[in-house]
ROPA-894813 format. One line per 2 residues: number of its first residue (from 1); their letters; for each residue x, y, z of C-alpha. Coordinates in nm, 2 decimals, decimal comma. Each point is the difference from the previous one (the first is absolute). Example, Ala and Ser with C-alpha at 12.3 -4.5 7.8 and 13.67 -1.06 7.14 Angstrom:
<sites>
1	AS	1,23:-0,45:0,78  0,14:0,34:-0,07
</sites>
This chain:
<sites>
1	XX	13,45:7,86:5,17  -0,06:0,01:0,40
3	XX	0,19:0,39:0,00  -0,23:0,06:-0,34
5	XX	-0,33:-0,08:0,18  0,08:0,18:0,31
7	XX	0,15:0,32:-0,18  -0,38:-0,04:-0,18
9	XX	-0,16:0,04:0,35  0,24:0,31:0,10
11	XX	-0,07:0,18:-0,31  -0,36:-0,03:0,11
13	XX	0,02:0,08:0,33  0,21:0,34:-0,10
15	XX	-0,31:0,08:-0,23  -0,31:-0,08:0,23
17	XX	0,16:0,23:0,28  0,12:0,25:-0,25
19	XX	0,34:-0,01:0,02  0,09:-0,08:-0,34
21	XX	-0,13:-0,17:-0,30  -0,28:0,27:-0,06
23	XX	-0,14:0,33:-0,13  0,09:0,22:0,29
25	XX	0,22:-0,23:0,28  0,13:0,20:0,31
27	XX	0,30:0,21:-0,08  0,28:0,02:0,24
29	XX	-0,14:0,33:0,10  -0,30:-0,16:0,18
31	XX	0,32:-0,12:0,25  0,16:0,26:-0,02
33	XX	0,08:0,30:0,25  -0,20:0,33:-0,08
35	XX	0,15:0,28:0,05  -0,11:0,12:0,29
37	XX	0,13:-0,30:0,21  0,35:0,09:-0,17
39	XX	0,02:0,32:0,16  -0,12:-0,11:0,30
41	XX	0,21:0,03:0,33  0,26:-0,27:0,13
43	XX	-0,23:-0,05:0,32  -0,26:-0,09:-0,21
45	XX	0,15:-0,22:-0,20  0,21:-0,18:0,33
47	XX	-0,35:-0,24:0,09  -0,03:-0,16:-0,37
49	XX	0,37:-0,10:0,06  -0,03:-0,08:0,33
51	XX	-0,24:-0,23:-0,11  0,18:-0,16:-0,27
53	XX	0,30:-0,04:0,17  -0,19:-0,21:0,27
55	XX	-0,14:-0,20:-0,24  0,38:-0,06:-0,14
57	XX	0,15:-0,03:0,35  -0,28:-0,29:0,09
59	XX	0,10:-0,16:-0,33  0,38:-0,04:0,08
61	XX	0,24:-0,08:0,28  -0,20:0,33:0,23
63	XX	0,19:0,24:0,13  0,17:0,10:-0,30
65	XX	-0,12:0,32:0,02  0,07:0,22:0,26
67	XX	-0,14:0,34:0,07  0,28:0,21:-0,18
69	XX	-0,03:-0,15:-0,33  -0,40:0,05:0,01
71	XX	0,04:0,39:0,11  0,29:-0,05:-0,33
73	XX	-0,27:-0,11:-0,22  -0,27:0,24:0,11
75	XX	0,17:0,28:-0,04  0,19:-0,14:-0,35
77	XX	-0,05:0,19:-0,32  -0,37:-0,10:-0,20
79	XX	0,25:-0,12:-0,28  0,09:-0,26:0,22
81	XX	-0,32:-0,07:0,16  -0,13:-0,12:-0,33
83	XX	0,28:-0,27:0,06  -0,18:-0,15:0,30
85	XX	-0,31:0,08:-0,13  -0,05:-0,34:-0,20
87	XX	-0,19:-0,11:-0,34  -0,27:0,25:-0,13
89	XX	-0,29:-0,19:0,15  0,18:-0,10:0,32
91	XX	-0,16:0,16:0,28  -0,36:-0,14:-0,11
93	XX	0,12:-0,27:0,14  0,06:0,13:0,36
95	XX	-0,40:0,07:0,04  -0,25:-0,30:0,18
97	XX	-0,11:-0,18:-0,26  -0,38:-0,02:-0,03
99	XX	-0,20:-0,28:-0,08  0,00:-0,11:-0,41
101	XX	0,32:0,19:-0,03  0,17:-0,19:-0,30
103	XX	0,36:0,20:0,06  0,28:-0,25:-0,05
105	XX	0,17:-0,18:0,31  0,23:-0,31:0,03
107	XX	-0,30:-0,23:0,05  -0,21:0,16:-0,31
109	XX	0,37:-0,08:-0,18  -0,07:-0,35:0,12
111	XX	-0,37:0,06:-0,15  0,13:0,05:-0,37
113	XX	0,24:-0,27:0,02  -0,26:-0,21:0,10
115	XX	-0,26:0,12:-0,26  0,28:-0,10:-0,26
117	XX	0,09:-0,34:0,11  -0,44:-0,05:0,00
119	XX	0,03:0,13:-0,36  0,24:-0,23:-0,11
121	XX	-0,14:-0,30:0,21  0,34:-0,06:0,15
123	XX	0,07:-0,28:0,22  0,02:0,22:0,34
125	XX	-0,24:0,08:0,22  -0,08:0,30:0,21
127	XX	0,12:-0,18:0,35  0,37:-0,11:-0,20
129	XX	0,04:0,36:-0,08  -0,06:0,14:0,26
131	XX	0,25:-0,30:0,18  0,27:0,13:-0,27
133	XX	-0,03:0,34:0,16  0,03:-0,11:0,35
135	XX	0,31:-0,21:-0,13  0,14:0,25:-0,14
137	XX	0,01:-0,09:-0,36  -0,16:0,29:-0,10
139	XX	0,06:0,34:0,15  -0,25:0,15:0,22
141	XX	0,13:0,13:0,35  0,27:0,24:-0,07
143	XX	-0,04:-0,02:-0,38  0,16:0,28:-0,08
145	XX	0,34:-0,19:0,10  -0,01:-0,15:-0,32
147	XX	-0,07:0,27:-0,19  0,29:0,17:-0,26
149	XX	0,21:0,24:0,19  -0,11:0,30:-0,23
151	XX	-0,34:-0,05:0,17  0,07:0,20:0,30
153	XX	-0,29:0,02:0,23  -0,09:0,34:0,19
155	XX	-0,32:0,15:0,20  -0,31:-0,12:-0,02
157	XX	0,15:-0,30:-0,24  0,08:-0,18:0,31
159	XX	-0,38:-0,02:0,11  -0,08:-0,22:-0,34
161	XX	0,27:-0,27:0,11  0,00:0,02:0,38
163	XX	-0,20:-0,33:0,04  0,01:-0,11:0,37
165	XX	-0,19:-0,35:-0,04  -0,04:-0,29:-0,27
167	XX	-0,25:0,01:-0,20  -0,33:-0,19:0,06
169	XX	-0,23:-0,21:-0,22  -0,32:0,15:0,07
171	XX	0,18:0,34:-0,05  0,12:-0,07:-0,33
173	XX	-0,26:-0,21:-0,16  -0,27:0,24:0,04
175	XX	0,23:0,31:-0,12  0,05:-0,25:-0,33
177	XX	-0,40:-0,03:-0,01  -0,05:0,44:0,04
179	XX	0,30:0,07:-0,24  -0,12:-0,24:-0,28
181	XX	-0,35:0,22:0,04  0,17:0,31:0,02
183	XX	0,22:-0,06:-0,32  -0,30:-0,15:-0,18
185	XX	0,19:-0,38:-0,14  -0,26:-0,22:-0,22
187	XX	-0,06:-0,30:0,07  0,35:-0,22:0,11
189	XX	0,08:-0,31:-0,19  -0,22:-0,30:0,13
191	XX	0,12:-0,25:0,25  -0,13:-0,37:-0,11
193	XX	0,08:-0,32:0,15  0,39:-0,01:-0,17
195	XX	0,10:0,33:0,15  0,23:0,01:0,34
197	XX	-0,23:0,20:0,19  -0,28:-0,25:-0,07
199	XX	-0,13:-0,15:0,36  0,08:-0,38:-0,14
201	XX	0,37:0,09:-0,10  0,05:0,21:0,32
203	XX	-0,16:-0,28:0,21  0,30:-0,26:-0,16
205	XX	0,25:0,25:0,14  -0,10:0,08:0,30
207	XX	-0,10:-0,43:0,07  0,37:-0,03:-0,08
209	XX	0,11:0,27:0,24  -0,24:-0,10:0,31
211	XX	0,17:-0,37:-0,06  -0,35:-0,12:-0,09
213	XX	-0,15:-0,32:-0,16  0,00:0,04:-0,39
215	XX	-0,39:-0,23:0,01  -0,14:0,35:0,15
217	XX	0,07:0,17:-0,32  -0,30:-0,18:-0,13
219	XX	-0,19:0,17:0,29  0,08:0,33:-0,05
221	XX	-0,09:-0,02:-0,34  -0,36:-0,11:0,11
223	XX	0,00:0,31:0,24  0,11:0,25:-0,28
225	XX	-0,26:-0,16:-0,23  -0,28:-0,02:0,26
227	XX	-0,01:0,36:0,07  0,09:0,18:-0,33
229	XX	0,31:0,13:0,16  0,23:-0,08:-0,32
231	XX	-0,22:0,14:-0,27  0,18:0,18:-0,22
233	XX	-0,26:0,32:0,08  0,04:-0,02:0,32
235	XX	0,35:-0,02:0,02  0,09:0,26:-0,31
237	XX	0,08:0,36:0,13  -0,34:0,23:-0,16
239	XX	0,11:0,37:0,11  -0,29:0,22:0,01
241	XX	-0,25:-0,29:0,04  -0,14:0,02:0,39
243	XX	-0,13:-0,32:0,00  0,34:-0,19:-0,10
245	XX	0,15:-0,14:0,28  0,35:0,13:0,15
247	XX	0,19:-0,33:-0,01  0,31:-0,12:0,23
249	XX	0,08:-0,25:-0,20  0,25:-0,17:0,27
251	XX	-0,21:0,05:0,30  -0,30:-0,17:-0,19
253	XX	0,20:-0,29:-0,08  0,13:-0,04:0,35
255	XX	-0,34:0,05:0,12  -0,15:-0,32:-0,22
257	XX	0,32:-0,20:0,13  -0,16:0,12:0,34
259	XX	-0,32:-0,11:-0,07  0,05:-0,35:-0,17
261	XX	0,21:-0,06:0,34  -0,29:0,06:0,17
263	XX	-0,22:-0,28:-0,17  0,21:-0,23:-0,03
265	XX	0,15:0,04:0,41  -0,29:0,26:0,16
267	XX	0,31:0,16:0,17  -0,19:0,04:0,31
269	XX	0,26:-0,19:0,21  -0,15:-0,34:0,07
271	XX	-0,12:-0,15:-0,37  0,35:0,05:-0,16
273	XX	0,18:-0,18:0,32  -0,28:-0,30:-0,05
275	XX	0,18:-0,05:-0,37  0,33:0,04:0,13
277	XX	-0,01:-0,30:0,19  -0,14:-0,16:-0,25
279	XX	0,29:0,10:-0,25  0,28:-0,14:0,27
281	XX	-0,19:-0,30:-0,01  -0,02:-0,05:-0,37
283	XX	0,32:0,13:-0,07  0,17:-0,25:0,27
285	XX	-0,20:-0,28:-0,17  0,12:0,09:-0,40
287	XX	0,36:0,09:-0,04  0,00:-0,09:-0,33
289	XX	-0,28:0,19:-0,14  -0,07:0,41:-0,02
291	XX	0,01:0,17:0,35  -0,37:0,13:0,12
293	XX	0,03:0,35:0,08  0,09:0,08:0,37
295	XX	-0,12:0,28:0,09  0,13:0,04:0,36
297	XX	0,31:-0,10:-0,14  -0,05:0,32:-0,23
299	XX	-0,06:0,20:0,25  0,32:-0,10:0,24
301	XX	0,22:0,01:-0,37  -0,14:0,38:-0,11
303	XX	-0,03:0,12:0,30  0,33:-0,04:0,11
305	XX	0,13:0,13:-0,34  -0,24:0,28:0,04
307	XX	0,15:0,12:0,32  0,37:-0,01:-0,11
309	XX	-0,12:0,22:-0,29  -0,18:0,26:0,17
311	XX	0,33:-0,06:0,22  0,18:0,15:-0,23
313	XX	-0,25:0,24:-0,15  0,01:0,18:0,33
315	XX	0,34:-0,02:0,05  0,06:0,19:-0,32
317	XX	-0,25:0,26:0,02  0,15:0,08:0,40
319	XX	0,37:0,03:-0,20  -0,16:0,23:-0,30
321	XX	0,18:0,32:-0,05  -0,29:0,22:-0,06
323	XX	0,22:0,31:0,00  0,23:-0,02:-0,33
325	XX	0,37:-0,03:-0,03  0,03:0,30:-0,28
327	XX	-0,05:0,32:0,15  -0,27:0,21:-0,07
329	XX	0,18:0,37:-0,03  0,30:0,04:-0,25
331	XX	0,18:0,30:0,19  0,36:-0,08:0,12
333	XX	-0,05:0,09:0,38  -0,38:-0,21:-0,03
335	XX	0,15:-0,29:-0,14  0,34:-0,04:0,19
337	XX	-0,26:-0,04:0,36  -0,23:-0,26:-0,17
339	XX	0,32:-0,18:-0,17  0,12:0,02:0,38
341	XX	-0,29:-0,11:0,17  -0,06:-0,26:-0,27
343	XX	0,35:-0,14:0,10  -0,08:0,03:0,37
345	XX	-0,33:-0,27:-0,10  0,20:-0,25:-0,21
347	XX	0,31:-0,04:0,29  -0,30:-0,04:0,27
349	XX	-0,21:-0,28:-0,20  0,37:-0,17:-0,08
351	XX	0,09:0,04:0,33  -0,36:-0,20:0,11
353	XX	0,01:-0,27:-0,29  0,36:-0,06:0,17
355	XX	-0,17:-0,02:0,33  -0,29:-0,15:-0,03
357	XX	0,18:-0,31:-0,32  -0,24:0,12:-0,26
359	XX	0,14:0,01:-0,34  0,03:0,28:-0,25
361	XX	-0,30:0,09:-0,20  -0,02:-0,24:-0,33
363	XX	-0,10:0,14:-0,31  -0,36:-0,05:-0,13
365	XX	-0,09:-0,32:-0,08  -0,14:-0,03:-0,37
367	XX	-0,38:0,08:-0,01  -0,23:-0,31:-0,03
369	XX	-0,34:-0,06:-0,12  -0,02:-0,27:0,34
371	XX	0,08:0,12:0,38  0,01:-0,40:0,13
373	XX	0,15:-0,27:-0,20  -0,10:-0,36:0,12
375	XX	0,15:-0,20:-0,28  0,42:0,10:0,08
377	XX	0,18:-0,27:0,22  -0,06:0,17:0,31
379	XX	-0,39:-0,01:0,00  -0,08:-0,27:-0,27
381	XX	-0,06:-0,30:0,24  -0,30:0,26:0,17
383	XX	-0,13:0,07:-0,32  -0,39:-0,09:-0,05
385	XX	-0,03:0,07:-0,34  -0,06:-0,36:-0,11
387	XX	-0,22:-0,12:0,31  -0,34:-0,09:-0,14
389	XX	-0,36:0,11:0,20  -0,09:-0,34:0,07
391	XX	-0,22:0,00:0,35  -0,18:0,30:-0,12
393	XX	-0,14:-0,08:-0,30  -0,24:-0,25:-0,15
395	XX	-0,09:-0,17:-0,32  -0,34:0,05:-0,15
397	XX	-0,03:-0,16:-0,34  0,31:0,20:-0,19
399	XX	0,01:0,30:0,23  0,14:0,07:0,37
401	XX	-0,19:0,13:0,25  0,11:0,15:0,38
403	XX	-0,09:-0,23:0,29  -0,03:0,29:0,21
405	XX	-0,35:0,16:-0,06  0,00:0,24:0,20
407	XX	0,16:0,37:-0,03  -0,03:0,33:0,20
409	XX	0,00:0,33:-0,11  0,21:0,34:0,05
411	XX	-0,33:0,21:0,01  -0,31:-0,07:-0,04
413	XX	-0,05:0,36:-0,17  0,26:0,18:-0,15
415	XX	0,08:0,42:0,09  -0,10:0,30:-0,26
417	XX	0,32:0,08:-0,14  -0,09:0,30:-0,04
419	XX	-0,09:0,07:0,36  0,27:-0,18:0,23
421	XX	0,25:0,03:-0,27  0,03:-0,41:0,01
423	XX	-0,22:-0,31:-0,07  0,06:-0,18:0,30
425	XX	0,22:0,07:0,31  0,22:-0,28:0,15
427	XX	0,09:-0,01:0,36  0,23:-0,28:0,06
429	XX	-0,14:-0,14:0,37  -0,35:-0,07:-0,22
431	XX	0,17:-0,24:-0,18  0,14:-0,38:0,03
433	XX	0,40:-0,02:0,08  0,03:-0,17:-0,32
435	XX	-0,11:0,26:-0,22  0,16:0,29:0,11
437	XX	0,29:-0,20:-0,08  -0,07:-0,05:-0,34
439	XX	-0,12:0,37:-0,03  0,34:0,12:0,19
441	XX	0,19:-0,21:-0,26  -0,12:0,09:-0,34
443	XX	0,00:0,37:0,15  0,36:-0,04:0,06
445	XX	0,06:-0,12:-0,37  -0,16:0,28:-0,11
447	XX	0,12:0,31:0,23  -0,38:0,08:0,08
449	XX	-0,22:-0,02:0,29  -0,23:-0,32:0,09
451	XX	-0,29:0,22:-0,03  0,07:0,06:-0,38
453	XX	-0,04:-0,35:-0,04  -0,24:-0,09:0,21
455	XX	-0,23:0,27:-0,13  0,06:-0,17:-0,34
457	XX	-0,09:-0,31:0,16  -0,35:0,10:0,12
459	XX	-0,03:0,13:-0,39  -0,01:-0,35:-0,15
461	XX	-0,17:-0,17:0,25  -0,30:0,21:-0,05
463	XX	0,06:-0,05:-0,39  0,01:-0,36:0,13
465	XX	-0,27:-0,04:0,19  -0,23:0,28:0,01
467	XX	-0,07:0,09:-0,40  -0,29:-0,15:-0,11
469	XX	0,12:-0,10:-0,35  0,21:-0,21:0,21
471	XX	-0,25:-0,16:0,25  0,00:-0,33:-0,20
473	XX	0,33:-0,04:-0,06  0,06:-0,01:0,41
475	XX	0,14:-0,31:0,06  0,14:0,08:0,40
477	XX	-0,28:0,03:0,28  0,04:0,33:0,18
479	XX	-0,03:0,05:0,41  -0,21:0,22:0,06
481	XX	0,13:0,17:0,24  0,27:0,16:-0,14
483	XX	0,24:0,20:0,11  0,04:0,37:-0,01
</sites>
């Protein structure tokens, strides 16, 4: 069903930018050589090569090529050149790309896939694909290693899969937002309160994952509700309609998380250190009863997880083989120096893991919906999942109310999107210790920057507190002098 939906989307593509599916698509002679360039000279012909043989050399082992075998190929036969010369449409792909250009790329690959796990509503986010990509789980740097040997790459091929960097969110969710305009989908399948992308099942998750109290559940729901953010209009995919909104479905649940932290604990490094004390104290005075949430103990338990994981996260990305292990060229002489210098690498690193008491690489663990596990034997007596909220709430008549009344803003105004390109800017030095913590750590979950989230962040505070169909629902008094 997943392949059927996403071969749907291709098909489409192919006919909106004329390359198949329609009355008059663009032959192979639109690609093809005319021919005057076929009778053109060899020293004419030498600086295409010389181009696309840089752009293979950069993509392999370098140095493959020396000098004789690109005078060899400049001066080969034009049967041959066509050979090198790649797929029909190939060398479009060598140009600077201009803005709006919808020509397909590893991350617009990531862009359909994408589009087709929003179509189906599938439990996976944008962030967790784009993790199984840096994992490794799905092929992205180097692809074409795993592609079928009859699919040989030459010339200006290599340009389509020479990626150089990982993919980013920003990158990839707004070429999903231009490419479901461009290939003119109806209206996706709508998102209510039982899907997985919805912000109240997303908030569970990520409460689980951040190892925090299951009571603030309750609170996020009040957020979500509060500020229309998990409307099923709002949070349903309209392409063609300007006004819908262009959802990140697991920032904006990290962001409420962020934001019901902030009224129940102000985060702004004094308030939530007041309640800590007074958890120690209650908690050494009840052993019997639930835990009250400790939040300095919270921060001493994640934060020392968080730094062994990004630990390791760095470690691996320093070790990453961004050149490939299968060559590149399929000539004998080519491939016996790459096969040789590819042995040279292996003896070297073995040589170093010897040295230095590493072990040998593991094979890839299987992929998980959850990066941190705090219910295993290792982690379980840390785990705050059942630790109730007592010392920040209280009881008036059959509801619960915050004890803290106060709450200070992101921004007092948020940016033109349109102008700066963001709704609010985040410089960490402007902001308590506390939370650019929690900003660093739900940023780490997700593989983004703090700024995505905190931009989200100023987003639903102003839903919060600024709309006006809102003002007498406000329940938390505002400083005002916030900052900015």
């Amino acid at each position: 069903m997943k392949d059927g939906v996403l071969a749907n989307f291709w098909r489409r593509y192919l006919q909106k930018s004329k390359q198949a599916y329609c009355d008059k698509p663009f032959s192979d002679a639109t690609y093809s050589t005319s021919p005057k360039q076929l009778q053109s000279t060899d020293t004419e012909e030498e600086p295409d090569f010389i181009k696309l043989l840089d752009l293979v050399s950069s993509a392999t082992d370098t140095d493959l090529l020396s000098e004789s075998s690109i005078g060899g190929i400049s001066s080969s036969k034009i049967s041959e050149k066509s050979v090198w010369s790649g797929s029909v449409d190939g060398s479009s792909y060598i140009g600077k790309r201009k803005k709006g250009d919808m020509r397909m790329s590893m991350p617009m690959t990531l862009a359909f896939c994408y589009l087709a796990l929003l179509w189906l509503r599938e439990s996976i986010t944008l962030s967790d694909l784009l993790r199984l990509v840096m994992d490794g789980h799905i092929p992205y740097l180097n692809a074409y290693k795993d592609f079928p040997e009859k699919m040989k790459m030459y010339g200006a091929d290599f340009k389509i899969f020479h990626v150089q960097s990982w993919p980013t969110y920003e990158e990839v969710h707004k070429k999903m937002h231009a490419l479901v305009n461009y290939i003119e989908l109806p209206c996706f399948p709508e998102i209510t309160n039982s899907s997985f992308l919805h912000p109240n099942i997303l908030c569970i998750k990520y409460l689980m994952e951040l190892n925090l109290p299951d009571d603030m559940h309750s609170w996020t729901c009040r957020v979500v509700k509060k500020t229309g953010v998990g409307e099923t209009d709002f949070l349903t995919l309209h392409p063609g309609n300007k006004s819908s909104q262009k959802v990140k479905y697991d920032i904006l649940a990290m962001a409420v998380i962020v934001v019901v932290l902030k009224i129940l604990y102000l985060l702004d490094d004094q308030y939530e250190w007041q309640l800590a004390n007074y958890a120690e104290e209650e908690n050494e005075n009840n052993e019997e009863g639930r835990p009250v949430f400790n939040i300095r103990k919270w921060y001493f338990v994640v934060k020392n997880t968080l730094d062994l994981e990004q630990k390791k996260f760095n470690e691996k990305k320093i070790r990453y083989l961004w050149r490939c292990e299968k060559p590149l060229l399929y000539t004998a002489r080519e491939m016996s120096v790459v096969l040789k210098k590819r042995q040279m690498v292996v003896d070297l690193q073995r040589q170093f893991r010897a040295l230095s008491g590493s072990t040998e690489p593991t094979e890839k663990p299987t992929p998980s919906i959850f990066q941190l596990n705090w219910t295993n034997e290792n982690t379980a007596q840390n785990c705050f999942h059942g630790h109730s909220l007592a010392g920040v709430l209280q009881q008036k008549g059959s509801i619960f109310t915050t004890l803290n009344t106060n709450y200070w803003l992101c921004t007092t105004k948020l940016c033109k999107e349109r102008v700066c390109g963001h709704l609010a800017h985040y410089r960490e030095s402007d902001f308590p210790h506390t939370y650019q913590f929690v900003l660093n750590l739900f940023a780490f979950l997700l593989r983004v920057k703090p700024s995505l989230i905190h931009e989200e962040v100023c987003a639903i505070e102003h839903k919060l507190f600024h709309s006006r169909f809102h003002k007498k629902y406000r329940i938390f008094k505002v400083h005002k002098s916030g900052k900015s």
